[in-house]
Backbone as a chain_set.jsonl record, in Angstrom:
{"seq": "XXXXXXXXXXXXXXXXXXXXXXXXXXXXXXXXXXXXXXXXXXXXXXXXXXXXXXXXXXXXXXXXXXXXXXXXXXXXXXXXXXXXXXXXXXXXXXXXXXXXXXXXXXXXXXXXXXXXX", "coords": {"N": [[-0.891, -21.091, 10.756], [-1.676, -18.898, 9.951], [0.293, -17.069, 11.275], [2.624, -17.156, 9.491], [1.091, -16.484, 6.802], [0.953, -13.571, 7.108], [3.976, -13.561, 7.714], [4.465, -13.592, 4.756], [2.987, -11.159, 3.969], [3.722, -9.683, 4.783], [6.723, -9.455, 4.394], [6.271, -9.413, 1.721], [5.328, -6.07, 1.47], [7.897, -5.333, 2.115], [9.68, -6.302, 0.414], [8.498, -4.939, -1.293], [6.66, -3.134, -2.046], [7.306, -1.154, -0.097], [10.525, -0.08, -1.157], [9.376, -0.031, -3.749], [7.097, 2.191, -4.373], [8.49, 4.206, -2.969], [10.462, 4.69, -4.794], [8.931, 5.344, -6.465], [7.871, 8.012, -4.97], [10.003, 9.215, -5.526], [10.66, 9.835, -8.115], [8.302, 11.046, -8.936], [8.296, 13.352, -7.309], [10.243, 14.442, -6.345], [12.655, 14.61, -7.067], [14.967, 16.301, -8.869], [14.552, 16.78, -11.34], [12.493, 15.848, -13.949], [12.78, 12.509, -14.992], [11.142, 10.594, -17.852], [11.463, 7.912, -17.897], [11.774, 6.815, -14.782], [9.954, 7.601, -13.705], [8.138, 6.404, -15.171], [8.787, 3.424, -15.054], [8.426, 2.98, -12.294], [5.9, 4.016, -11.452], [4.186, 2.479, -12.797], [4.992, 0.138, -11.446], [4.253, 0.724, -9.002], [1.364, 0.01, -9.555], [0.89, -1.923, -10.12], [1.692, -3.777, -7.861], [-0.548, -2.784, -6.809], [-2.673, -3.605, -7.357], [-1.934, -6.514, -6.64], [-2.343, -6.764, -4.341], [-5.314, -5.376, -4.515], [-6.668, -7.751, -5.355], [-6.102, -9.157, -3.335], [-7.515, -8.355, -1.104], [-10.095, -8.394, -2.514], [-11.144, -11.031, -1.375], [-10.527, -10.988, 1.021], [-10.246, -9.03, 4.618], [-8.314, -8.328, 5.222], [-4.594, -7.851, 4.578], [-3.554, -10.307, 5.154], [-5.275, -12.134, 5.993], [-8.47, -12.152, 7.736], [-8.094, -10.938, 9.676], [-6.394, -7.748, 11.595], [-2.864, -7.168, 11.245], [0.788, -7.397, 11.885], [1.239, -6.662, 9.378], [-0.556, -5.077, 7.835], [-0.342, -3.018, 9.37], [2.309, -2.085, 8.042], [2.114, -1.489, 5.49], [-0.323, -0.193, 5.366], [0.292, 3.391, 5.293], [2.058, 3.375, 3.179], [-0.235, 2.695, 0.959], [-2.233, 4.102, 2.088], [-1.566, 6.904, 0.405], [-2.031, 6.455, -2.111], [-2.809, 8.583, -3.995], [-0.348, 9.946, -4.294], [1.457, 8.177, -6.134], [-0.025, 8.347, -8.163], [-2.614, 6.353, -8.252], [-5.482, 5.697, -8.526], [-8.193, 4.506, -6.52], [-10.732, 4.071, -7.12], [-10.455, 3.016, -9.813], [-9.034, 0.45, -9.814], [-9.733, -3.255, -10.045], [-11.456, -4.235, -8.338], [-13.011, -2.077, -6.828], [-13.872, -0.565, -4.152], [-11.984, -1.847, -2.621], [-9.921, -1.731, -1.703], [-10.153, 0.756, -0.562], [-12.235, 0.844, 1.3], [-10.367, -1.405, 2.845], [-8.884, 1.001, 3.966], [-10.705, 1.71, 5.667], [-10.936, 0.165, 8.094], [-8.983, -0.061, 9.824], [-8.069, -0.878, 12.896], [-7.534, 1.296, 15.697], [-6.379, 2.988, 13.779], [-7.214, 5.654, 13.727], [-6.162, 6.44, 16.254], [-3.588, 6.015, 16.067], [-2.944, 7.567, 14.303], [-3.65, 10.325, 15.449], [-1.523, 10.304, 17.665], [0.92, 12.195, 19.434], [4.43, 13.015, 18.197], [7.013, 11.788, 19.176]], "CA": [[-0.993, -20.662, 9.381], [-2.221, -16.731, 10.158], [1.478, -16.539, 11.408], [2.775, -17.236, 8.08], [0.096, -15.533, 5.936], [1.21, -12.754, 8.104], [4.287, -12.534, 7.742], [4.189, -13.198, 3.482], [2.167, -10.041, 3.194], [5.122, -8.229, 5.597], [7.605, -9.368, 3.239], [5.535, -8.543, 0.333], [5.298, -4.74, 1.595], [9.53, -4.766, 2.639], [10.112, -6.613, -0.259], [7.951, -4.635, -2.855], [6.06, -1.775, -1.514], [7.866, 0.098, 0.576], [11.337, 0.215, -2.371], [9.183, 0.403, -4.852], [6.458, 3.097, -3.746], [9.822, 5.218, -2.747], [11.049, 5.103, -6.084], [8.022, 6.467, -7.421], [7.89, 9.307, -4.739], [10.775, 9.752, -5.807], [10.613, 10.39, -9.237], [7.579, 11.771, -8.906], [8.146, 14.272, -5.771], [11.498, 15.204, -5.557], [14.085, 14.331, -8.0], [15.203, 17.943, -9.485], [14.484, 16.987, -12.697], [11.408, 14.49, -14.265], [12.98, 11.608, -15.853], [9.953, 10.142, -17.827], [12.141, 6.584, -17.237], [12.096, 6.239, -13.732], [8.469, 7.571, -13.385], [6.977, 5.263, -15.587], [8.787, 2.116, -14.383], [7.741, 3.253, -10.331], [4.421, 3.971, -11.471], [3.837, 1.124, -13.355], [5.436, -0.861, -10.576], [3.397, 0.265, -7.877], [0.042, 0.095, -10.056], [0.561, -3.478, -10.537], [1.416, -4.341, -6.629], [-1.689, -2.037, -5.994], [-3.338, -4.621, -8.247], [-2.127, -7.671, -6.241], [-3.296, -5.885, -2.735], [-6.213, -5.331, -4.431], [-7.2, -9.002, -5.186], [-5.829, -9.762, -2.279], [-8.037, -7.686, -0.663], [-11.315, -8.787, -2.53], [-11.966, -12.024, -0.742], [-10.222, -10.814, 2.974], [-11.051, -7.988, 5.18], [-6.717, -7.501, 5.553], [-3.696, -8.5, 3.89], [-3.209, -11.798, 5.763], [-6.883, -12.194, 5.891], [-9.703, -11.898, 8.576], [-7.578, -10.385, 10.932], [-5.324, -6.668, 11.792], [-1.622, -7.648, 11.592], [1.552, -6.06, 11.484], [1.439, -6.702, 7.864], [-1.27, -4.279, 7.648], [0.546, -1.661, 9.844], [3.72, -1.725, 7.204], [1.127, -1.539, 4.127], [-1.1, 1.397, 5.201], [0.691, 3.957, 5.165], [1.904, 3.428, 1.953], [-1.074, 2.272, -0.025], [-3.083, 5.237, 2.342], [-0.893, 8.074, -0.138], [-2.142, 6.425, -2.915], [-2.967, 9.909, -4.506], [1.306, 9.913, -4.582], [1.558, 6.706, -6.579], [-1.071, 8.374, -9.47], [-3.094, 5.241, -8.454], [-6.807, 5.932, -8.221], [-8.687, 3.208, -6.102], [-12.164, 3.511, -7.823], [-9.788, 2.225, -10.935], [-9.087, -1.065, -9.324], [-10.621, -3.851, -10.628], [-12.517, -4.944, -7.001], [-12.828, -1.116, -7.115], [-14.098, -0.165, -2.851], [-11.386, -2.893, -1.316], [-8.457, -0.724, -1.083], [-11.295, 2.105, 0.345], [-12.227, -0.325, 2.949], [-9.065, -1.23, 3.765], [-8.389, 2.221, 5.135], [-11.472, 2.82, 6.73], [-10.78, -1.086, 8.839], [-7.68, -0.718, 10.916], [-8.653, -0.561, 14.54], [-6.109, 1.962, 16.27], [-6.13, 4.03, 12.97], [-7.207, 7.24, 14.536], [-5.529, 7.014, 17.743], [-2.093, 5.968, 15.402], [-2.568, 8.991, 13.56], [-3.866, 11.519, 16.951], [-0.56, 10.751, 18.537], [1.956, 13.411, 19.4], [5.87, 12.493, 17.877], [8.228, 11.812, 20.358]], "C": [[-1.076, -19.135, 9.278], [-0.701, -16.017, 10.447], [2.734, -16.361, 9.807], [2.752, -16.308, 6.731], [0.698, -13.915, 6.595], [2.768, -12.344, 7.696], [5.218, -13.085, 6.035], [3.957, -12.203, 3.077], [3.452, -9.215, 4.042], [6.215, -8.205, 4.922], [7.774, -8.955, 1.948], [5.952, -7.306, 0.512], [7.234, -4.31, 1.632], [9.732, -4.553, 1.194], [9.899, -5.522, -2.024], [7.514, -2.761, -2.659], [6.435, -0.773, -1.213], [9.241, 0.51, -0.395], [10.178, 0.679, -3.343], [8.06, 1.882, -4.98], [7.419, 4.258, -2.835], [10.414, 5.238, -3.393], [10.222, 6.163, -6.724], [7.71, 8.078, -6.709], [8.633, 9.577, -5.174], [11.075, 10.635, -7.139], [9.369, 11.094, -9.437], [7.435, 12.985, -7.684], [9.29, 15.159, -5.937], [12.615, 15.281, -6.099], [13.855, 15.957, -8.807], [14.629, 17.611, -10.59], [13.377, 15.66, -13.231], [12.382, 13.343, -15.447], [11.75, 10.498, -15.62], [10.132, 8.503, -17.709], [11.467, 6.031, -16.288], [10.512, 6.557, -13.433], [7.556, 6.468, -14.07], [7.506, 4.11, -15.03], [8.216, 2.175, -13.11], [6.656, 3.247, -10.368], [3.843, 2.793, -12.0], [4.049, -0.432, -12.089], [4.197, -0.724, -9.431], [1.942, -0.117, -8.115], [-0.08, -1.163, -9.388], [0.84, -4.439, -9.039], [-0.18, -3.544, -5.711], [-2.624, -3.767, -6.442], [-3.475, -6.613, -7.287], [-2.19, -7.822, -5.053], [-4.919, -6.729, -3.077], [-7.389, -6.543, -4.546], [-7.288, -9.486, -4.19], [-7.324, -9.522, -1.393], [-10.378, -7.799, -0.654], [-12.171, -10.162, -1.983], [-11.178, -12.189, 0.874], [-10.099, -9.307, 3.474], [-9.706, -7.362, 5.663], [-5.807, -8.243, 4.56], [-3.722, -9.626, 3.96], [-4.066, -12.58, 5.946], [-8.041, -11.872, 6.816], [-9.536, -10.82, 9.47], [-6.583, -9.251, 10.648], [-4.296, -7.744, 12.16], [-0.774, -6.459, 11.455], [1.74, -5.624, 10.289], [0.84, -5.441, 7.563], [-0.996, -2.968, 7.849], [1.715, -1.328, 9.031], [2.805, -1.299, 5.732], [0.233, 0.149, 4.261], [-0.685, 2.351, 4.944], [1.049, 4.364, 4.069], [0.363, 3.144, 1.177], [-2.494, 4.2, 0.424], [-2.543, 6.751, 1.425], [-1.034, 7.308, -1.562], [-2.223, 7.447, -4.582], [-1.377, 9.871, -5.068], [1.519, 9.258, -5.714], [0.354, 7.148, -8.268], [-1.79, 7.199, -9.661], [-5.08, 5.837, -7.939], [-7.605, 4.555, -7.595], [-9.643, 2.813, -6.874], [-11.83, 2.977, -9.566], [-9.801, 0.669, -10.847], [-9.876, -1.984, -9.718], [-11.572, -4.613, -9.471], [-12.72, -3.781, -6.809], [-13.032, -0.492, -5.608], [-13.401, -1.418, -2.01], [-10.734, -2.212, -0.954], [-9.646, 0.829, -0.387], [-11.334, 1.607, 1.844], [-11.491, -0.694, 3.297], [-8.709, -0.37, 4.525], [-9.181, 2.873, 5.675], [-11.603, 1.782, 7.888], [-10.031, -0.815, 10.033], [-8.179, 0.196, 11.91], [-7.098, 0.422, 14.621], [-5.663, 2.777, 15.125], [-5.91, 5.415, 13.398], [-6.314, 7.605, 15.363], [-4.21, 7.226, 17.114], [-1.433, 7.798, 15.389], [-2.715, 10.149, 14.188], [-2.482, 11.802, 17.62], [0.669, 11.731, 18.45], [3.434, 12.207, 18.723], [6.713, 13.097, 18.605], [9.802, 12.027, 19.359]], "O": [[-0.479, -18.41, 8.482], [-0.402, -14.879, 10.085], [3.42, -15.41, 9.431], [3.583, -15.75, 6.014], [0.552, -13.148, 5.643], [3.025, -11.18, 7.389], [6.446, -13.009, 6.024], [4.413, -11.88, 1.98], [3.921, -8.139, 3.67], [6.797, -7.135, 4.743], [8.684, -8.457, 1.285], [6.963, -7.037, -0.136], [7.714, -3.242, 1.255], [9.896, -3.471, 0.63], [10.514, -5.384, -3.082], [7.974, -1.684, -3.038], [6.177, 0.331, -1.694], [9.187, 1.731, -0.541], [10.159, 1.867, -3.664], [8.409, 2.663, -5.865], [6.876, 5.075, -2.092], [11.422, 5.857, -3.052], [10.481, 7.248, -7.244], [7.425, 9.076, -7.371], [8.356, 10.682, -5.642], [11.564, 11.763, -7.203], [9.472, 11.926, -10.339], [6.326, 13.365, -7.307], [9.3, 16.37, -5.715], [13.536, 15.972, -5.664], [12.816, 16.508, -9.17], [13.918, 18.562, -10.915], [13.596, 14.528, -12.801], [12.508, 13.601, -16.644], [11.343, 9.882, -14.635], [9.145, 7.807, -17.465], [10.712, 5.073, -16.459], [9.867, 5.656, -12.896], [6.575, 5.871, -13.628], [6.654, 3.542, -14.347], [7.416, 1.277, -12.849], [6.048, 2.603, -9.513], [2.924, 2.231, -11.405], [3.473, -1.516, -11.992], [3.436, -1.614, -9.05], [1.259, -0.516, -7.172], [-0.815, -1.48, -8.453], [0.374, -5.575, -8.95], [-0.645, -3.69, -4.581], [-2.994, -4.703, -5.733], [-4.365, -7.463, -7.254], [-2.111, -8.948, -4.562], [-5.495, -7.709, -2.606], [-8.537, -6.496, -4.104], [-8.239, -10.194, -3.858], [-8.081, -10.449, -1.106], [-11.304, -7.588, 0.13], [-13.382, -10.361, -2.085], [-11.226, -13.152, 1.64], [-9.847, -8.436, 2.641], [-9.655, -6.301, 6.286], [-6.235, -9.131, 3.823], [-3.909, -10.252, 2.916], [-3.795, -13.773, 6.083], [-8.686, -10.968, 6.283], [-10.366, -10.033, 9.925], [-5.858, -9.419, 9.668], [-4.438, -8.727, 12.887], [-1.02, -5.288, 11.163], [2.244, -4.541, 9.991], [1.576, -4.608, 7.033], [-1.189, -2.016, 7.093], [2.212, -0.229, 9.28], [3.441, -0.553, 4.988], [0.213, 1.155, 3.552], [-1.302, 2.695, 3.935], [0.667, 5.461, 3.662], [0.116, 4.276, 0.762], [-3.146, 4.949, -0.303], [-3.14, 7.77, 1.771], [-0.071, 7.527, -2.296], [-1.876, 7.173, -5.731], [-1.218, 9.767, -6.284], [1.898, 10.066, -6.562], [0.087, 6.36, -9.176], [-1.861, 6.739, -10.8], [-5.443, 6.316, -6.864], [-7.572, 3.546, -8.299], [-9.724, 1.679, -7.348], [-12.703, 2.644, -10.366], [-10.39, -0.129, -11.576], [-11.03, -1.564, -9.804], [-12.344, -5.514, -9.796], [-12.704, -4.052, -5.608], [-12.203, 0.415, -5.545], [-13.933, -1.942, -1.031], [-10.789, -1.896, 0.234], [-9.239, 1.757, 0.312], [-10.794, 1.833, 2.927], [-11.487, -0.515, 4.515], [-8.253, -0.619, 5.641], [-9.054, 4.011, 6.127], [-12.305, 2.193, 8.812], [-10.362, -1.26, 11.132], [-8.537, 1.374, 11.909], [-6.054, 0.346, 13.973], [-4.585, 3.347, 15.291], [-4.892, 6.105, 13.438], [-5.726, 8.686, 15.394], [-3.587, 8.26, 17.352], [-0.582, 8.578, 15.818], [-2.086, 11.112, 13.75], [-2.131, 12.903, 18.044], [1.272, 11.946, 17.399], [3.427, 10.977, 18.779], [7.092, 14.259, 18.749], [10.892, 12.084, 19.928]]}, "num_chains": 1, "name": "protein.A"}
């Protein structure tokens, strides 16, 4: 079942997260010019998958639940640049899950210590 759950929340992030949370850098980062369009649909978009993280999130200790997956490793990254996304965590309606989420993942530090090959 954990294999599953697992890899739902990895599809979730392909499927949702990672497009849609690169629209909104987009329109919010980098596009020459602000179209207030494409920012509000991206922002609005990623609010509302922040939103179904963040439930997620209030009765399991990861995406998939108890346990670090890879799910988790495709998710952090994004959800950790929340600041990007004009999403404030202490907004959230479970308001310290998405906090705790990114203070959880074992191998965080070292991830983020290593040199790029």
């Amino acid at each position: 079942m954990q294999k599953y759950k697992t890899f739902e929340w990895l599809m979730w992030q392909m499927g949702g997260v990672g497009p849609m949370f690169g629209q909104a850098h987009h329109f919010l980062r980098a596009a020459p010019t602000k179209i207030e369009y494409g920012i509000k649909r991206y922002v609005d978009e990623a609010k509302r998958l922040y939103g179904v993280l963040d439930k997620q999130l209030a009765s399991n200790a990861f995406a998939a639940g108890a346990d670090y997956t890879i799910a988790d490793m495709a998710i952090f990254p994004w959800t950790a640049r929340h600041e990007w996304h004009t999403v404030k965590p202490r907004r959230l309606p479970q308001r310290q899950a998405l906090v705790r989420y990114h203070q959880r993942p074992p191998c965080r530090d070292q991830g983020h210590g290593s040199a790029v090959i």
